[in-house]
Structure formats: structure tokens, C-alpha cells
C-alpha positions as CSV (number, residue, x, y, z in Angstrom):
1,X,0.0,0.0,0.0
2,X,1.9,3.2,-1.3
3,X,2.3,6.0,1.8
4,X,0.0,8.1,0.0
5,X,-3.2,6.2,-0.1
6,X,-2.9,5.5,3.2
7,X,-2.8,9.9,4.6
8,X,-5.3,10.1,1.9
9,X,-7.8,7.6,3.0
10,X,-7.3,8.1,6.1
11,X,-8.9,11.7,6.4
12,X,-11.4,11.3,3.0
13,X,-14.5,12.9,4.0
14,X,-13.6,13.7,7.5
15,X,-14.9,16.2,10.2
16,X,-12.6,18.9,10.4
17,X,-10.8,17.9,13.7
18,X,-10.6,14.4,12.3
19,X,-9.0,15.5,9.3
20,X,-6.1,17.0,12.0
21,X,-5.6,14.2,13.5
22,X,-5.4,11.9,10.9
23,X,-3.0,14.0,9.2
24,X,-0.5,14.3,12.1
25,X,-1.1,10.7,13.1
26,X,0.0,9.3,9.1
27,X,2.4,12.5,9.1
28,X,4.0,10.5,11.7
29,X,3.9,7.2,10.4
30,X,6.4,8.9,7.5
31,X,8.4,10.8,9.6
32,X,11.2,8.8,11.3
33,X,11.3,11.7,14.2
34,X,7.5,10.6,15.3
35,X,7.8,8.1,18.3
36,X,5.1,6.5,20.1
37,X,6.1,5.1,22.7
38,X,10.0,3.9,24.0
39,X,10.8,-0.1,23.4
40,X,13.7,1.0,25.7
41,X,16.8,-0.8,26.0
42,X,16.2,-3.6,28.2
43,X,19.0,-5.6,28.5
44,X,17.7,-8.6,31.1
45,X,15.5,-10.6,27.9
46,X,16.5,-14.1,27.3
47,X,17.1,-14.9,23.8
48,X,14.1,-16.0,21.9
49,X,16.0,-18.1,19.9
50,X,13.5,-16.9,16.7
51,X,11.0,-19.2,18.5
52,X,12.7,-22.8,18.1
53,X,12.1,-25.1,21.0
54,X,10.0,-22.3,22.5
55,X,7.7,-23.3,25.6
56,X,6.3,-20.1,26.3
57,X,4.2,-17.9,24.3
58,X,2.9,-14.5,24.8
59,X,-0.9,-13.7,23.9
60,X,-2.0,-10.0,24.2
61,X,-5.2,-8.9,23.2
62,X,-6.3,-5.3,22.9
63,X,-9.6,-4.5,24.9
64,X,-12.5,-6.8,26.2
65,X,-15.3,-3.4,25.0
66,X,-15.2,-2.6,21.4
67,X,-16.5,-6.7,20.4
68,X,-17.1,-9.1,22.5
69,X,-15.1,-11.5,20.5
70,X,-11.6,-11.1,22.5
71,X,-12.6,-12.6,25.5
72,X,-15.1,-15.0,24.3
73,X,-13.5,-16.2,20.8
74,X,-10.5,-15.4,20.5
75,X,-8.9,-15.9,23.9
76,X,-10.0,-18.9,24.0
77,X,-9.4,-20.5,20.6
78,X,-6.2,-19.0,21.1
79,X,-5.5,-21.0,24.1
80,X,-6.8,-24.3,22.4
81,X,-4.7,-23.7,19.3
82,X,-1.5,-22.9,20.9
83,X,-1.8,-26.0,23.7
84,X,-2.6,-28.3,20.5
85,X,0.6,-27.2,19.1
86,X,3.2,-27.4,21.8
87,X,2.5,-29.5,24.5
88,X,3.3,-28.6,27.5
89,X,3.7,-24.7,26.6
90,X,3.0,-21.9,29.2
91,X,0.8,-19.6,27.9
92,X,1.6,-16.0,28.8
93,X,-2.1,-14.4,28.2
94,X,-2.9,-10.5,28.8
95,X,-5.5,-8.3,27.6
96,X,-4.2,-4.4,27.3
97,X,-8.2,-3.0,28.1
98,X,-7.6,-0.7,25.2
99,X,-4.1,1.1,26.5
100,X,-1.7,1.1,24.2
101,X,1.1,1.8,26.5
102,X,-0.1,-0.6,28.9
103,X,0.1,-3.7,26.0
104,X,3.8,-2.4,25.7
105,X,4.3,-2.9,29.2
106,X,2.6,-6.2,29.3
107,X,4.7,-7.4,26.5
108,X,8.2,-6.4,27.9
109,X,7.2,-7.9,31.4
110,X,6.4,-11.1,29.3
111,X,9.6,-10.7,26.9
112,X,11.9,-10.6,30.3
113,X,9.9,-13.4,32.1
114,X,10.7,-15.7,29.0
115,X,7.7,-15.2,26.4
116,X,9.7,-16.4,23.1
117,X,7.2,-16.3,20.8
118,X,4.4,-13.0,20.7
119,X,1.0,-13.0,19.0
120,X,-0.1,-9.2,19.4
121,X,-3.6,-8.5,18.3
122,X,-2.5,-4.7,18.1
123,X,-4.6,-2.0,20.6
124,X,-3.0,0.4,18.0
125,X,-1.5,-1.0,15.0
126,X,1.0,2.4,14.8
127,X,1.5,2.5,18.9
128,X,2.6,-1.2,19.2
129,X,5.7,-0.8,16.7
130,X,7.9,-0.7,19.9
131,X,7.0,-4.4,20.6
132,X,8.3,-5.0,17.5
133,X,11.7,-3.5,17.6
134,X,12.2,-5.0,21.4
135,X,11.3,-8.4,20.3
136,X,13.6,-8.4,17.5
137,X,16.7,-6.9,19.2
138,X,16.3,-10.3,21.5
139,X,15.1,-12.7,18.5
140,X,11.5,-13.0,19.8
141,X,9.4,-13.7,16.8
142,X,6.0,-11.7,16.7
143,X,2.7,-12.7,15.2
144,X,0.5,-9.6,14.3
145,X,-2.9,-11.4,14.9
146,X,-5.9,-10.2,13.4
147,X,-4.9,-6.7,13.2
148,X,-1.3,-5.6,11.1
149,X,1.1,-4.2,13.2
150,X,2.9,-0.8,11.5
151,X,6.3,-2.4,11.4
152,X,8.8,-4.1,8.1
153,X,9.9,-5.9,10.9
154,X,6.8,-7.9,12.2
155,X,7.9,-11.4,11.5
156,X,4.1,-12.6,10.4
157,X,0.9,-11.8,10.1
158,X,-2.1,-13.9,10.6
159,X,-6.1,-12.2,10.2
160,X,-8.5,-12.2,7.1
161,X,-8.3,-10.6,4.0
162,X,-9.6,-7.0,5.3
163,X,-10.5,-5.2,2.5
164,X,-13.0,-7.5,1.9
165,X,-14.7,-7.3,4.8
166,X,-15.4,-4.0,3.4
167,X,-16.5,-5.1,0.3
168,X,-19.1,-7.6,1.6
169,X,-20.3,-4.7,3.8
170,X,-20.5,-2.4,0.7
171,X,-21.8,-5.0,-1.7
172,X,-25.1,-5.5,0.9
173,X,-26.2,-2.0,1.2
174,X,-25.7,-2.0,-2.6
175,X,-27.7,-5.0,-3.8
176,X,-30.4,-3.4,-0.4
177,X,-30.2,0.1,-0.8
178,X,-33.1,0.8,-3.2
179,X,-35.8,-0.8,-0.4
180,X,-34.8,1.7,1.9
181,X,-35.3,4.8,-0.6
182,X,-38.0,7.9,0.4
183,X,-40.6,9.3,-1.4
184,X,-38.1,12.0,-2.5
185,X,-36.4,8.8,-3.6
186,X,-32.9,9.7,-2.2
187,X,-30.7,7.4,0.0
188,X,-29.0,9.3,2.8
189,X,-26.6,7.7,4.1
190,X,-24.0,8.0,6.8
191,X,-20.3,5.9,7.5
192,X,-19.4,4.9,10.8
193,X,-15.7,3.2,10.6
194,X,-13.4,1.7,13.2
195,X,-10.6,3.2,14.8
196,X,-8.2,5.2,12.7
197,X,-4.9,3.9,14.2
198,X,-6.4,0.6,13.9
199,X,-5.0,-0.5,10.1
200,X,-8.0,-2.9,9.6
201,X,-10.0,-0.1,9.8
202,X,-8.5,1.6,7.0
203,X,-8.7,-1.6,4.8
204,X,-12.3,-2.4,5.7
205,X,-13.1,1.5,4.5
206,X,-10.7,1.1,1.2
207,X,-12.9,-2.2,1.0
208,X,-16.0,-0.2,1.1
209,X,-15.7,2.8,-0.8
210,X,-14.4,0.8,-4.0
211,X,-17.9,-0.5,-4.0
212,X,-19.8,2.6,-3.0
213,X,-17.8,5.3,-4.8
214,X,-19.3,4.2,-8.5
215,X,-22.7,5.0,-6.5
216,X,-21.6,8.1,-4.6
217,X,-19.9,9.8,-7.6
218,X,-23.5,9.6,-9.6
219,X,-25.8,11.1,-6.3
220,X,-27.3,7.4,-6.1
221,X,-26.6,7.6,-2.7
222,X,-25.4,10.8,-0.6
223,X,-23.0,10.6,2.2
224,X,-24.0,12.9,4.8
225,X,-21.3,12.1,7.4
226,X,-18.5,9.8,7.7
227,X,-16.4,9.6,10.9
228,X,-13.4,7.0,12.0
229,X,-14.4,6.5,15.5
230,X,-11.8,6.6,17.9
231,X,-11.0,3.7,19.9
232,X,-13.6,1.8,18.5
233,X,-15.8,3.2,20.9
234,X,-19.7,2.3,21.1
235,X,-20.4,5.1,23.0
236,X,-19.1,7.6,20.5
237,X,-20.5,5.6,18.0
238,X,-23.7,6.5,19.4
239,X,-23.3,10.0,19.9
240,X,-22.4,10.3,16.0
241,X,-25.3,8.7,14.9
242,X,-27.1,11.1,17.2
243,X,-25.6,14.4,15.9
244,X,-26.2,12.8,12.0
245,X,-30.1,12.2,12.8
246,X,-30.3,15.4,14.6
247,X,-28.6,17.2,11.6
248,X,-30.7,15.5,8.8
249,X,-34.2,15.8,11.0
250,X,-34.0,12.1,10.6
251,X,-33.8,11.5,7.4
252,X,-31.7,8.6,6.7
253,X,-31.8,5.6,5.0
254,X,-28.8,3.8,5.3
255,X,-25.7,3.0,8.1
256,X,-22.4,2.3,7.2
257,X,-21.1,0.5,10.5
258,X,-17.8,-1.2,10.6
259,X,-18.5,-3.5,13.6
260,X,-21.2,-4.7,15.7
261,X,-20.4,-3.5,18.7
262,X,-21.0,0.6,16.9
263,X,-24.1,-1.1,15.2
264,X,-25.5,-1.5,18.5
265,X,-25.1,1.7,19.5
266,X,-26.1,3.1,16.5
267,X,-29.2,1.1,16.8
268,X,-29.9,2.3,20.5
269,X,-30.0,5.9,18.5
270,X,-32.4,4.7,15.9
271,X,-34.7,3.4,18.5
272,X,-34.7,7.0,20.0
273,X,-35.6,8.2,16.1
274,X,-38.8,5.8,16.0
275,X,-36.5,4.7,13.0
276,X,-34.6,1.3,14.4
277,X,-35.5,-1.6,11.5
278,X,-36.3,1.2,8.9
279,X,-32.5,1.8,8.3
280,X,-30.2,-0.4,6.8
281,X,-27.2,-1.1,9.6
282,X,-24.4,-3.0,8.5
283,X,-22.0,-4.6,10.8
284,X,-19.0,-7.2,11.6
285,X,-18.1,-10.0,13.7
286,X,-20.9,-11.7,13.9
287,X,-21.3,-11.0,17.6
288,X,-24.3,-12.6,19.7
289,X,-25.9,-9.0,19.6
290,X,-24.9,-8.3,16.3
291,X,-27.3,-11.8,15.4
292,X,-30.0,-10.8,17.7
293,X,-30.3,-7.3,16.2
294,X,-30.6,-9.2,12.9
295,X,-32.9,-11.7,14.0
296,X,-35.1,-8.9,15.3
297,X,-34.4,-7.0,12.0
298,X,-32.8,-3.9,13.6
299,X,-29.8,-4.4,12.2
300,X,-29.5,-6.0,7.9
301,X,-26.1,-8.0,7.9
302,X,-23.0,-8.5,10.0
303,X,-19.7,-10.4,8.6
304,X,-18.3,-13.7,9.6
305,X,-15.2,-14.0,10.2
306,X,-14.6,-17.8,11.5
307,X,-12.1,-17.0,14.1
308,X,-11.3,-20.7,15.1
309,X,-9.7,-21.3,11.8
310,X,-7.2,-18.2,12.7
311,X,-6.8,-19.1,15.6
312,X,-5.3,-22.5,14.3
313,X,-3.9,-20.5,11.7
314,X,-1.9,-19.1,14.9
315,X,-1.2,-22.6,16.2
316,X,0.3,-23.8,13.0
317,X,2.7,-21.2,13.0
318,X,3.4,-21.5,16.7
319,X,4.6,-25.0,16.2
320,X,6.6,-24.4,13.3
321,X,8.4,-21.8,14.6
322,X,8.7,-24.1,17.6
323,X,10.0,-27.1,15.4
324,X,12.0,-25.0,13.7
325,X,10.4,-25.7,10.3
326,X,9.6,-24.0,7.4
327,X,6.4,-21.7,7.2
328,X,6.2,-21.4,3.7
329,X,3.6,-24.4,3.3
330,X,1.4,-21.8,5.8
331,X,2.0,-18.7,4.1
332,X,2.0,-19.8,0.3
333,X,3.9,-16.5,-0.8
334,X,1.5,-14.3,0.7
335,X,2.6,-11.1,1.7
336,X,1.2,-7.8,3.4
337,X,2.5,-4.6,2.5
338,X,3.4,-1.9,5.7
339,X,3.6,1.5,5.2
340,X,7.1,2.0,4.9
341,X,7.7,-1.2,2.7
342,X,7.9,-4.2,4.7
343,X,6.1,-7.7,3.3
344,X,5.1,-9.2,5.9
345,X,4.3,-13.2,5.3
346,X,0.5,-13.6,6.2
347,X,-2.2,-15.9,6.4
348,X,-5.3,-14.0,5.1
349,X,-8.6,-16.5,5.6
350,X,-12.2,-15.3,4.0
351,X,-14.7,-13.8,5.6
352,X,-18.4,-14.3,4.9
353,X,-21.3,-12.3,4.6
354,X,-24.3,-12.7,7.1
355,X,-27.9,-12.1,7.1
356,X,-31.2,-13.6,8.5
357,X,-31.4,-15.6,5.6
358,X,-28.1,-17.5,6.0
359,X,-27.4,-17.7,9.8
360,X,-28.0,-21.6,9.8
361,X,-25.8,-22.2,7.2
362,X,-23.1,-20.2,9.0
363,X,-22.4,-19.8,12.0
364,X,-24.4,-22.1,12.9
365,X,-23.4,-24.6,11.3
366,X,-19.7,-23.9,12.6
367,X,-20.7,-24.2,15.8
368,X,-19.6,-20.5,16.6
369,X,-22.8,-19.5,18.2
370,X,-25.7,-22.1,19.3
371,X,-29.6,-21.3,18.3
372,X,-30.7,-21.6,21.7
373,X,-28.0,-18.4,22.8
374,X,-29.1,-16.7,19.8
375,X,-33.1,-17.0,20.5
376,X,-32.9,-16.9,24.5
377,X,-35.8,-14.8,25.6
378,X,-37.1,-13.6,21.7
379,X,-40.2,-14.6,20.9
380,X,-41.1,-18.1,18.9
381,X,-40.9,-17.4,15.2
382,X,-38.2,-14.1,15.6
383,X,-36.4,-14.5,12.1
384,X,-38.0,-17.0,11.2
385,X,-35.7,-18.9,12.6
386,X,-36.4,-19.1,16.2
């Protein structure tokens, strides 16, 4: 991804103050004087020996608020996978609660207690270089996990193919929008991204906009606001979807949301508008509430990202870097570009679109949710499906 495209996508269509920031922030990424954070020099790590023969591994995970899948997929599968694949291992397992400077800590206090292997699901994919640079001054291999770490240096990355998680999301409201238009027959709609120091945020936007833009550039649909939320945060998500209704007089047909988590907020705002299953809300993650909301038609599709099959995309590695064996059988020559040139090996799984019409044949169907979780207290025939 050339430097460019990332500063410029980064503030498209952005508040004013956003525009700042996200110009200082990918000023920064460019500027070699920009430091967030210290690795420090710390001198008491062990070796990591570039993982071989490694029997403890790091896990850090970035927040337990944004989605509920850290703590109740991922940590988990994590766990499984990585057991699976060294037995034995000691499992080093830390979630940062959305500070960045605190998942630095955690990862140096894990680095000098032995952790020779890190997966780092990123709090900030900019702010967590300095795990990088640590990790390789002492030969600690680092898996970026699910999110892309900002560094040439990250040994590997494992997640799903990002952009087109954006695409899906785009290609719904495309193939939907035209249900949703007014009398004046106009689509309003507004975009709700992720975190903009979060790089999968950026891609799932990229993903988007090369669906939407053909649509936005003839008035087929309007954009009335689009924000990167900080943090991730519902709560903000929710006060933006208040200032756009209150802005428009409530005229809007259509919600860009990145993940679930911000759907549900969004949708908390809708309800207040009388308007909550008269607006298309996309989502990700395919969260428990995110299902619910589309069982009870508040909310029109989420994406699926089967998480066990990363996570065992984590375990593989983890044992071949253990082993000392070749990855290249995992990777297959796939690469991921950083911003200031680095290819990062990867592992990039599919994600899959999800609606009330395909929930059994999905999630379902992988196990990752049971009908009984998903219809608890909603009334017989919600769905058509419970």
C-alpha cells in the first residue's frame, strides 16, 4: 500500500478535527522523528532463539469493550490452538483494556519473564511498533494477529483478507439500498468506521468505498457524514449517529457501521428516532448482539469471520516456529504490504457475509454461536428462525 493512499484515506470525508488528527497521526507514520512510545533498552530478555524449541508464548489482546469476540473467541481459541501445538507450553495471556502503553508494558514484562514467541492482536497498530523492535533486538518472533502491526519488521501476520470485509459490507447496502429509498427517492446515508490507528479499519473503508464510490460519484446515494471512531468506541458511535439524525431531521436511509459492537449503538440511536429496522445497519463480527439485532431486524447484515480457523492458523505457525520448520507451506507467498515497505508473510482467511437468511448455514453450522444463545428470551418465530 503506497504512503499516500494511506494519509489520503485516512482523512477522505472527514470532520474537520478528524482531518487534523489523521493527518499528524499518518504524518508521523512517514516521519522517522515521530515516536510513540520507548521499546527502551532492556537488557535482562533471554534470547528468543527466533522461537525454536520455545515453551512459552505471549498472547496480548487489545480491549475486552469494542467486540465481544476477544474474550469470548479469541482468547479462548487461542488458548486451544497454541496448547494443540506445543505440549506442555506456558501460555503468557494478557488483555491491554484498550491502552496502548499498557500492551507495551505487558509485553516487555512477558519478553523478560521468558515469552519467546508474541501473538499481538495490536490496541494500536501504529503504537505497538515498539513491541516490534524489542522483540527483534532479543530474536522474539512476533505474530501480528488479526490486526497488522505498522512495522517491516513484524515477523508474520495472521487475520482475514480486510478489504474484503469492506467489500461484503459495501456490496449489501448495494444490492439493499433501493428498499430503503423515500418518497423524494434519495438514499442518505452515513459511515461509521473503526478506529483510525487501527490498520484494519483503513482496509475495511478502502474495502467499502471501492464498492460505494461508482454509486456516490453519480448522487445514487449521498453521504452525509463519515467519521473514523476513535477507539472503537460504542459510546461515541452512538453519539455520532445522534448528531447525524439530529442534523438531517432524521432523514436517513442507510448506516455504514464497521463493527457490531457501533451497530449497537447506532441502533440504541435509531430506536430513539422511532427509525430502528427502517435503516439499513451493517455490521462485523458476527457478535451474539450483532445476530440478535438481525434476527429482530434492527440491524440488515454483519460479517463472519470464522475465528477458530485463525486461531489454528496461529497454532500452526506457533509449532513451526517451535520445530524449527519452514512456514512457507502456511504462508503460500502471501505477503502484506506496511507502510514503509515491509512484506510481511501472512495468512489471510475469507470472511463471509451474514444475514437472517443465511445464519443456519453459517455460524451455525460452525458451531460459533448455538440457536438456543441466539433465540434466548425472543419470541417463537423471531427471524424466522427461532
Amino acid at each position: 500500500m503506497k504512503k499516500n493512499l494511506w494519509m489520503r484515506h485516512a482523512t477522505r470525508q472527514l470532520l474537520p478535527w478528524h482531518k487534523l488528527v489523521g493527518t499528524l497521526l499518518f504524518s508521523c507514520l512517514i516521519l522517522t522523528s515521530c515516536s510513540f512510545g520507548d521499546a527502551g533498552s532492556t537488557t535482562n530478555i533471554p534470547s528468543g532463539n527466533d522461537g525454536k524449541n520455545c515453551n512459552r508464548v505471549g498472547v496480548f489482546l487489545p480491549d475486552r469493550t469494542t467486540s465481544d469476540r476477544w474474550e469470548h473467541n479469541d482468547h479462548p481459541l487461542l488458548e486451544a490452538a497454541i496448547n494443540k501445538a506445543i505440549p506442555g507450553v506456558s501460555i503468557d495471556y494478557h488483555n491491554a483494556n484498550g491502552d496502548s502503553d499498557a500492551q507495551i508494558t505487558q509485553t516487555t514484562t512477558g519478553m523478560v519473564n521468558g515469552d519467546c514467541i508474541l501473538v499481538v492482536a495490536a490496541h494500536d497498530s501504529i503504537a505497538a511498533e515498539p513491541i516490534v523492535v524489542q522483540a527483534k533486538a532479543h530474536n522474539i518472533p512476533v505474530i501480528a494477529y488479526d490486526r497488522l502491526i505498522q512495522s517491516k519488521d513484524v515477523n508474520y501476520y495472521v487475520s482475514f483478507n480486510n478489504t474484503r470485509v469492506g467489500v461484503l459490507q459495501a456490496q449489501y447496502i448495494v444490492d439493499h439500498y433501493q428498499e430503503y429509498k423515500t418518497a423524494g427517492n434519495h438514499v442518505h446515508m452515513a459511515i461509521i468506521s473503526g478506529s483510525q490507528t487501527d490498520t484494519n479499519a483503513l482496509l475495511f473503508s478502502i474495502g467499502a468505498h471501492s464498492i460505494l464510490d461508482p454509486l456516490l460519484a453519480t448522487n445514487e446515494l449521498t453521504t452525509v457524514n463519515e467519521v473514523f471512531t476513535p477507539d472503537w468506541s460504542n459510546t461515541t458511535a452512538q453519539t455520532e449517529m445522534e448528531a447525524v439524525l439530529a442534523d438531517n431531521k432524521n432523514d436517513i436511509q442507510v448506516v455504514y457501521v464497521a463493527n457490531d459492537g457501533m451497530a449497537g449503538s447506532v441502533i440504541t440511536a435509531l430506536e430513539s428516532a422511532n427509525l430502528a429496522g427502517k435503516v439499513l445497519v451493517t455490521g462485523q463480527d458476527a457478535t451474539v448482539g450483532g445476530l440478535r439485532n438481525i434476527l429482530q431486524g434492527k440491524q440488515s447484515m454483519t460479517v463472519y469471520k470464522p475465528i477458530a480457523k485463525e486461531a489454528q492458523s496461529v497454532g500452526d505457525l506457533v509449532k513451526a516456529l517451535h520445530d524449527g520448520t519452514d512456514v512457507k507451506g502456511l504462508t503460500r507467498g502471501s505477503t502484506t504490504p506496511t507502510y514503509n515497505g515491509g512484506l510481511i508473510p501472512s495468512i489471510l482467511d475469507d470472511p463471509i457475509s451474514v444475514n437472517a437468511q443465511n445464519i443456519k448455514q453459517t455460524v451455525i453450522k460452525d458451531g460459533y454461536v448455538s440457536k438456543s444463545v441466539l433465540c434466548a428470551n425472543l419470541p417463537p418465530g423471531t427471524g424466522n428462525f427461532c
